[in-house]
C-alpha positions, 0 to 999 in steps of 0.5 A: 751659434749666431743669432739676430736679434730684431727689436721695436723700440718704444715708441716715444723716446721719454727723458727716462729713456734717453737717459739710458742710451749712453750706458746702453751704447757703452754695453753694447761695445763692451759685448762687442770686444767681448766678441758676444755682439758681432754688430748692432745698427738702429734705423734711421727712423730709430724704430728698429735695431738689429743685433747680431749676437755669437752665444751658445744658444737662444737662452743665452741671446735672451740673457744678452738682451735682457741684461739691456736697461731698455730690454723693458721698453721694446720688443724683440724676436730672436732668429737663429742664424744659418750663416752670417757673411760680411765683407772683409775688413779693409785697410787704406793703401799705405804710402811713403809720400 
């Protein structure tokens, strides 16, 4: 099954925090060649964060994003998807010149 997650994140981002990101970030791309994380994108203003998750179900999803040191410093809502499409990956035209 695949959900979306959508998080608010803190407010203010204090040192503690801060500090988190790069093991959060390392997480997050460990799930993804894992195939449990689809894709994950943060607002410009790095108030929201999306995360796609493909888990067997909502509890799982909720296990995933609570295994996220921030998990304590945001709020999130998980939504079943009914699907999800993104375009194809595409590979530059290979030349012999």
């Amino acid at each position: 099954m695949q959900f979306m997650v959508e998080a608010e994140m803190p407010e203010v981002f204090s040192d503690e925090i801060l500090d988190m990101i790069p093991n959060e970030i390392t997480r997050m791309n460990d799930l993804m060649s894992d195939n449990v994380v689809s894709s994950y994108t943060l607002s410009g203003d790095r108030k929201r964060l999306w995360v796609t998750l493909d888990v067997e179900n909502e509890e799982k999803a909720r296990e995933v994003m609570d295994g996220f040191s921030l998990a304590d410093h945001m709020h999130y809502e998980i939504y079943e998807l009914a699907f999800l499409e993104t375009a194809p990956m595409r590979m530059p035209a290979f030349s012999l010149n």
